[in-house]
N, C-alpha and C positions, 0 to 999 in steps of 0.2 A: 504494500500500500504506500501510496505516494504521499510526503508530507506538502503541504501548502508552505509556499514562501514566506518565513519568519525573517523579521530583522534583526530579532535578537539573536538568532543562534546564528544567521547570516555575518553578522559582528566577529562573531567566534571561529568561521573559519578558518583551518590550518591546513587542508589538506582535499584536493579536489580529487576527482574519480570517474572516470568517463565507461559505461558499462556500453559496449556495442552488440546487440542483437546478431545471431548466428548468419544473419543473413547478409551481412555486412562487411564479413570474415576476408572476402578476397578484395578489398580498398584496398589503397597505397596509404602504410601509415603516415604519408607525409600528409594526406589529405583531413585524414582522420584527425589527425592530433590538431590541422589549423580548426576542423569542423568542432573539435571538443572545446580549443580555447574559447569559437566565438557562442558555445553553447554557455560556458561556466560565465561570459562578459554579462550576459544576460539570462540568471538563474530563473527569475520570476516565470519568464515567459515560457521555460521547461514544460512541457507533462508531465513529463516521471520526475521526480525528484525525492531524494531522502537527505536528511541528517542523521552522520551516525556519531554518537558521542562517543567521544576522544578522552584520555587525558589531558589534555592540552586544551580543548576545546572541540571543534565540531569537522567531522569528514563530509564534505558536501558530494552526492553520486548522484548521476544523472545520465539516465538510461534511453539512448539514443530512440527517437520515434521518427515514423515518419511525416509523422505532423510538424515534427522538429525542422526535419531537413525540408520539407516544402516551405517553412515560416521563413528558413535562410535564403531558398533559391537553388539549393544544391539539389541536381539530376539523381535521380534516384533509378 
């Protein structure tokens, strides 16, 4: 289950997580990983998203949709 974007535990982040669905597998991770930075720039706008609590504070995951990559513009 997805949490809804909190600013407090958003404050707390230490540590992002980019989860890519099986079907995603043969990208080029150079794509992947720009596709991940511009998904964490704008966490809100996520579907999936969890916080997972940390020592330190908060592990932000966010699990690649394809509502995700249509909102970017990315060919799917």
């Amino acid at each position: 289950m997805a949490n809804e974007f909190d600013p407090y535990r958003e404050a707390l982040v230490v540590e992002t997580f980019t989860r890519w669905p099986d079907e995603y597998d043969d990208w080029d991770e150079g794509d992947r990983e720009r596709i991940a930075a511009r998904l964490h720039a704008e966490p809100r706008a996520c579907k999936e998203m969890v916080y997972e609590r940390m020592h330190t504070g908060f592990r932000r995951t966010i699990t690649v949709t394809a509502d995700d990559l249509a909102r970017l513009g990315v060919e799917v």
